[in-house]
N, C-alpha and C positions, 0 to 999 in steps of 0.2 A: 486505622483510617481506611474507610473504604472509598476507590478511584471508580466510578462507573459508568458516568456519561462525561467526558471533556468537552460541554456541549457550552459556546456561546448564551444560548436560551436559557439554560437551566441554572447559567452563574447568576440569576436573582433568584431562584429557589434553593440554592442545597450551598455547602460551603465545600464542595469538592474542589480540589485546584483544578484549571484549565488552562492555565498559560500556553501548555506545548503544543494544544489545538485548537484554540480561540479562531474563530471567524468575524471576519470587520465588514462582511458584503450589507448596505444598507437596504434592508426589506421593508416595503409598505404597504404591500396589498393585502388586503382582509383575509386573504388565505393563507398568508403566512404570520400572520398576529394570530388566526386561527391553529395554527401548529403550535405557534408558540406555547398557545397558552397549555394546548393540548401535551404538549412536551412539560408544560411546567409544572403543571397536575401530576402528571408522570415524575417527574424527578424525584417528588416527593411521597410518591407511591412506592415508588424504589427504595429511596435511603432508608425511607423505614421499616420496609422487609426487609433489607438486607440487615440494617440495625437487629431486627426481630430476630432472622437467622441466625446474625452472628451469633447473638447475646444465648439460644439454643443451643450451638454448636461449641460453646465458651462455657456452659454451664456443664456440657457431657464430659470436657476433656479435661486431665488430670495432669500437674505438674509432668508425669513420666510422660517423653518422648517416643513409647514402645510404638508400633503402628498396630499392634494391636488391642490395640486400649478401648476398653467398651463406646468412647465417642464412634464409633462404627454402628453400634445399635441404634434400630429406630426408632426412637422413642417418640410421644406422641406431639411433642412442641416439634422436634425436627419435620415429624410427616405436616404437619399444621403452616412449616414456616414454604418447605418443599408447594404445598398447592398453592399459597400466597405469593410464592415467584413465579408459578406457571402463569397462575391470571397475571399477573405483571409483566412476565414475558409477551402474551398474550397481545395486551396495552400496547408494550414498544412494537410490536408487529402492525398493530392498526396502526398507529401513527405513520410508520413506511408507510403504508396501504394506501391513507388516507392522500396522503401529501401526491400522491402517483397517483396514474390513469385510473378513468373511474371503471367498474368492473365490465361496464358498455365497452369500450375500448377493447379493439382485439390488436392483438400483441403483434410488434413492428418486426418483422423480419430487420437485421442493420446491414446481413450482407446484400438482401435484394436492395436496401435504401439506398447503401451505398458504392453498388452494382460492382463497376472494374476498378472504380479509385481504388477497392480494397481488394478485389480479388489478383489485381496484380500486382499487389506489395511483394509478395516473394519471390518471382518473377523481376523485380525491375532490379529489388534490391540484388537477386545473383548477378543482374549484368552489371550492378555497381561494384563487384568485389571483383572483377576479371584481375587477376595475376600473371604474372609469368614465370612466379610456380605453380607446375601443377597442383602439387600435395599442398601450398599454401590455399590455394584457391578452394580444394575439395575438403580440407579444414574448416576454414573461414564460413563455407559455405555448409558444414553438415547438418547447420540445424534449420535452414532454407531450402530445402529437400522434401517435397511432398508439400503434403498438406499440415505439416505437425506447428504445434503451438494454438495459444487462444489467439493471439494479431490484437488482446484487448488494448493495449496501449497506442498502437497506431488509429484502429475502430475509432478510441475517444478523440483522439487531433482531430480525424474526418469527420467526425459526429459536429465537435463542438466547430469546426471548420465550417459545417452548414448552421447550427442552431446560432451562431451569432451572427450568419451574415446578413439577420434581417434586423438587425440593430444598427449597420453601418449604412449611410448612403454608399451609393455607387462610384461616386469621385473621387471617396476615402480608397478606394481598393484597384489597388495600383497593380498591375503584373508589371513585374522587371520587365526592360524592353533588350538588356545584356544578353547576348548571343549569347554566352558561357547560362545562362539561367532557364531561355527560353528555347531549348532543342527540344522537342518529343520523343518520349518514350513509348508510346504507343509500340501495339505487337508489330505494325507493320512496318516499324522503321529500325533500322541499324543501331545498336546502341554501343558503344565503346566502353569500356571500364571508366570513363573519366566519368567524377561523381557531380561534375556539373550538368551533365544533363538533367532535366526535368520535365515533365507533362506540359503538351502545351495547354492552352487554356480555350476553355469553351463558355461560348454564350448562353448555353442550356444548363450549366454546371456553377453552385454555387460554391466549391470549392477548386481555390487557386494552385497554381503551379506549385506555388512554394510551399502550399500547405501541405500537395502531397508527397513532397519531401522529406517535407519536417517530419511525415508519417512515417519514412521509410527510415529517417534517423534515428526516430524515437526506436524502433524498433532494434535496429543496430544496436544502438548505447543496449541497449536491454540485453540483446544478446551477448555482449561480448561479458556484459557483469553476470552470466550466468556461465559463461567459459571459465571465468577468472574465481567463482565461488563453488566452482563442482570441483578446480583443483586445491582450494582450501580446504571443503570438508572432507574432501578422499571420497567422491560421491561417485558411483560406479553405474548410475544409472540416471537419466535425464529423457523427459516423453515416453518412458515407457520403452527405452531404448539402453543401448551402453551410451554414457557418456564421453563425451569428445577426448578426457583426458583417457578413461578407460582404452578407447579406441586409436587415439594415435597415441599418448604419452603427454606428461606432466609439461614437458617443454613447449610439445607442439599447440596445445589450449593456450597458453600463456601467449607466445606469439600470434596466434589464429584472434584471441582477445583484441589483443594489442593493434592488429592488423583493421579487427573491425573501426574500432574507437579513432583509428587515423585515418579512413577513409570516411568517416560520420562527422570528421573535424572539416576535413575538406570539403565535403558536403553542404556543413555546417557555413560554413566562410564566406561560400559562393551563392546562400540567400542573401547576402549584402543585408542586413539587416542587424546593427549593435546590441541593440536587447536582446535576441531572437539570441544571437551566440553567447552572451552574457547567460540568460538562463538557462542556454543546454551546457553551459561549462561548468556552470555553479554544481547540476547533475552532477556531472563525471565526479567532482569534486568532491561532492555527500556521495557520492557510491564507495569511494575508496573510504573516506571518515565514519560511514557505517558500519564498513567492513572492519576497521580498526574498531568500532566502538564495540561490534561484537566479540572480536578476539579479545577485547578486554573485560569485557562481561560487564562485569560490576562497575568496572573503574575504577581500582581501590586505590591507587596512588594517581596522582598528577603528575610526577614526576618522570617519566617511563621507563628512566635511570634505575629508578625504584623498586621496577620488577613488576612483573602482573599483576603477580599475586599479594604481593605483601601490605598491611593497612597497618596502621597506628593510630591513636584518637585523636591527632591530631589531621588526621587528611581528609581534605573535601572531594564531594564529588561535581566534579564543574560538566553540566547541564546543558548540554543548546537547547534551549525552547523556540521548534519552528512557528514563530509568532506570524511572522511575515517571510518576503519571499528570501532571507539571510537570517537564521537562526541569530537569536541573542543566546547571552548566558545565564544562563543561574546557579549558584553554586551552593549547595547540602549540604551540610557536615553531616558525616558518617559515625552509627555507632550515639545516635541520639533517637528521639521520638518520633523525627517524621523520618527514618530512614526507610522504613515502606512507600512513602511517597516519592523519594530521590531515587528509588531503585525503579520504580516503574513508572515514572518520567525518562528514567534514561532508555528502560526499552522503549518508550512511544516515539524518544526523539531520534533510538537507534532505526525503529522501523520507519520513519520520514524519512532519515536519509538514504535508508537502502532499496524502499518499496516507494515510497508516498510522492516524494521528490522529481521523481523521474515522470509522472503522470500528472502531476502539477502543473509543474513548470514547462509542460510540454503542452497542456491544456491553454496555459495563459499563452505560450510563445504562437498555439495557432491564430489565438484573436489579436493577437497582436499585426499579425503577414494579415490577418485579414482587414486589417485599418480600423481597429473596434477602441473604444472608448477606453478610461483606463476602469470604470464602475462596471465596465463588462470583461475586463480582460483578470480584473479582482474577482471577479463572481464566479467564474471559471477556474481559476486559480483553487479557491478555496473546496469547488466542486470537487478537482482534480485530488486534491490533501484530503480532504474526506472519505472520499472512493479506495486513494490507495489505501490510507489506513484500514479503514474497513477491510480493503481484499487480504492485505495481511493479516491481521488479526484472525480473519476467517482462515486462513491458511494456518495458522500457529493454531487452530480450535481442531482442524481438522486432523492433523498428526495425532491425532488422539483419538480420533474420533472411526476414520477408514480403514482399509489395507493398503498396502502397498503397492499394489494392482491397482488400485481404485485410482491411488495419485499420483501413478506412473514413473513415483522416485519411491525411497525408504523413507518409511515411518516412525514415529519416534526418536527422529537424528538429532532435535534438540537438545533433549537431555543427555545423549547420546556424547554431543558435543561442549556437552557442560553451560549448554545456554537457559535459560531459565524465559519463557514465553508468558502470556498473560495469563492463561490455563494454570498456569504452576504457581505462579506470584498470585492470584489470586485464593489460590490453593493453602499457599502460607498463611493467609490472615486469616482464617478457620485452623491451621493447624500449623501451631507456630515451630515444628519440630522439624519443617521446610526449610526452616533458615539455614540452620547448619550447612544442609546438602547445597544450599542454594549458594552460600556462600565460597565454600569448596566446591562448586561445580561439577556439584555431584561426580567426586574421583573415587569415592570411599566406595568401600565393596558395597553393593546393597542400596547405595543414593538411587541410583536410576530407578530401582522396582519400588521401592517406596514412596519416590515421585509418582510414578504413575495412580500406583497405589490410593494415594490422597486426590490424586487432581480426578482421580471418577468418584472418590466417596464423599468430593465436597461438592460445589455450585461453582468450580469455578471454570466446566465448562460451557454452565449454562448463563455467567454472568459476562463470560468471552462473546458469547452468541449476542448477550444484552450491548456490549460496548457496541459491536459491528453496525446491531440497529440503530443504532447513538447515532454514530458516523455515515450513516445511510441517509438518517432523516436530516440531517445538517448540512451533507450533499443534495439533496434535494430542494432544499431552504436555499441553498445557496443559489442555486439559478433560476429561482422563481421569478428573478427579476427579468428574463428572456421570454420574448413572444412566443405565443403556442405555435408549435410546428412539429413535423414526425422525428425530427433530429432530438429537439428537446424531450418529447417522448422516450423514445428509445434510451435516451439517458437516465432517464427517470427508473427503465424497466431496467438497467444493469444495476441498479443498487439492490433491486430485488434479488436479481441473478444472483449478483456475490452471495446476499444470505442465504441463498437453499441450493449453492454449489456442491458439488461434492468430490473436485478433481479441480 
């Protein structure tokens, strides 16, 4: 069974599942019945290349598992099915294209759009982690230092901060008048460590106090779950740098994490706002239940009694499908017919909660401070699910694809770490001799190079590249229901971004 667009649109063309990334934002304008349709054309352009592929790639390949079994040779259905994906790839690229700024349109700068709100994220958030240790605070602080990081997660709050605010009246959009909420952070005034200060607010400025907090939280959260996951993988470099565990030790990352996520709580608390903290808590919540779902890879037991690793035919794999903004469950039996499709559902729904979620739900929490509708604060929402997916996915395409230089950490750490990405699981369903390694986690001598191996001799780098644009053009679907403006632009041009990143 082949997974390849989890696209809202395409579930009346193809019988792909898509529960774990279904979109509900209601679209009516001619240009998005225009995608649609365009999208739908497409899905069916897809499945039956890929069908064609497969059925090519499934006629070369012989019972033995060797890796070097003549499915490696070109033979002339393989080069025939290979141009039939490029024009198809081709397809999903116009559709992004199409759906975004027309080629008239000259490309938005976000840091001149969004001038100091964003240039002093780094800046407000060090005077928000002041300590009274030192070594805590030059911890906490080493990856707010410079210039380093892309800031895309805060960017989107401020983006979608502006592109909704011409959806709400002006009565709807309240600034707290709580002294703890409304102190200025501006460069020329005094800031203390206390994480209630905020920006005050201006008449010329369509983004509020509280949103440019929510920007510096989001950021936080971000941070501290990349403290807390460079000392899971043993990961000795982060930006191009040594990482913080490298550079202080195992302990001091763990508390410097720990230290962020309680000062982004406090933070959190003092927008006065219940949903606002509901949805950055649910975050924290899917960062740590991602991180478990990745150490457990597959899932192979429910039990956890049961051991990581151990399966029996009698155990399910139980599924969150991020349908809405609290994953449901679904639960596969393992070791049957659709276990291709339970296996990479669980990575789509492992990468919502560790990537996807956090930009979400921080997208929706800005329309929310900004007093937006809930048809707009869902349409943002789903922006936000689509984009991170996308960015990850691009990221799990990329370890394959760069150096290590290029992406500022090490390469190939997945397999590395016995995780199995969509590159690789796509990889299996061309060459089903993946399974094994994929299910041992690639321990066995020789798993890791064999993976690589298959995941560049088959499409399933370039069917990783096909999801992203999936996810692109379904992010762009989703806010068409927001008035033109530079904010809405600019968002439009990061879907492009993500696809031809290369870091």
């Amino acid at each position: 069974m082949h997974l390849l667009l989890p696209l809202r649109i395409i579930r009346r063309y193809s019988s792909i599942p898509t529960a774990t990334v279904s979109a509900t934002v209601p679209v009516s304008s001619a240009k998005a019945e225009e995608s649609a349709a365009a999208l739908g054309a497409l899905a069916s352009l897809l499945t039956s290349t890929m069908a064609s592929a497969s059925a090519s790639a499934s006629a070369s390949v012989s019972p033995s598992p060797s890796p070097s079994h003549s499915s490696f040779s070109q033979s002339h259905s393989q080069s025939k099915a290979e141009a039939s994906w490029t024009a198809t790839m081709a397809q999903a690229q116009n559709v992004v294209d199409r759906s975004g700024p027309s080629t008239t349109d000259s490309i938005i700068n976000p840091q001149q759009l969004l001038g100091s709100d964003l240039a002093l994220l780094t800046e407000n958030i060090r005077k928000l982690l002041g300590a009274d240790h030192p070594v805590l605070k030059s911890v906490a602080s080493y990856y707010f230092m410079g210039t380093g990081g892309k800031h895309i997660r805060p960017m989107l709050v401020l983006l979608v901060a502006q592109a909704s605010a011409l959806t709400t009246a002006s009565s709807s959009r309240q600034v707290l008048s709580d002294s703890l909420i409304d102190k200025p952070v501006s460069p020329q005034c005094t800031i203390k460590f206390d994480p209630s200060t905020t920006a005050s607010s201006s008449s010329a400025s369509s983004i509020l106090p509280t949103q440019r907090r929510l920007a510096e939280i989001t950021e936080m959260i971000h941070t501290a779950s990349l403290l807390h996951d460079d000392v899971i993988d043993a990961s000795l470099t982060r930006r191009s740098k040594p990482s913080v565990n490298a550079e202080y030790g195992n302990k001091m990352a763990i508390l410097a994490g720990d230290f962020l996520l309680s000062r982004a709580s406090i933070a959190l608390a003092r927008l006065r706002n219940i949903e606002v903290v509901e949805l950055l808590s649910t975050v924290i919540s899917n960062l740590v239940e991602g991180e478990f779902m990745q150490l457990r890879n597959s899932a192979k037991a429910k039990d956890p009694s049961a051991g990581l690793n151990k399966t029996n035919a009698h155990d399910s794999l139980d599924t969150p499908a991020p349908e809405s903004l609290v994953p449901t469950r679904r639960s596969y039996p393992l070791f049957s017919s659709n276990v291709a499709t339970a296996r990479f559902e669980y990575y789509l729904t492992k990468t919502y909660m560790k990537t996807a979620s956090l930009i979400a739900n921080s997208c929706r929490a800005s329309a929310v401070l900004g007093g937006c509708n809930e048809v707009v604060a869902e349409a943002v929402y789903h922006y936000g699910k689509s984009l991170g997916l996308a960015f990850q996915v691009v990221d799990d395409m990329l370890d394959f694809t760069v150096t290590a230089d290029e992406m500022g950490k090490p390469v190939n750490a997945d397999i590395k770490l016995g995780i199995a990405t969509a590159p690789v699981l796509y990889a299996a369903e061309e060459f089903p001799e993946l399974d094994q390694a994929i299910e041992r986690n690639f321990k066995h001598e020789g798993d890791d190079a064999l993976a690589l191996k298959l995941v560049h001799a088959s499409q399933g780098i370039s069917r990783t590249r096909a999801l992203a644009a999936a996810y692109c053009a379904e992010a762009v679907d989703a806010i068409s229901i927001l008035p033109d403006s530079d904010a809405k632009r600019v968002l439009i041009q990061l879907t492009e971004a993500v696809l031809t990143r290369k870091t």
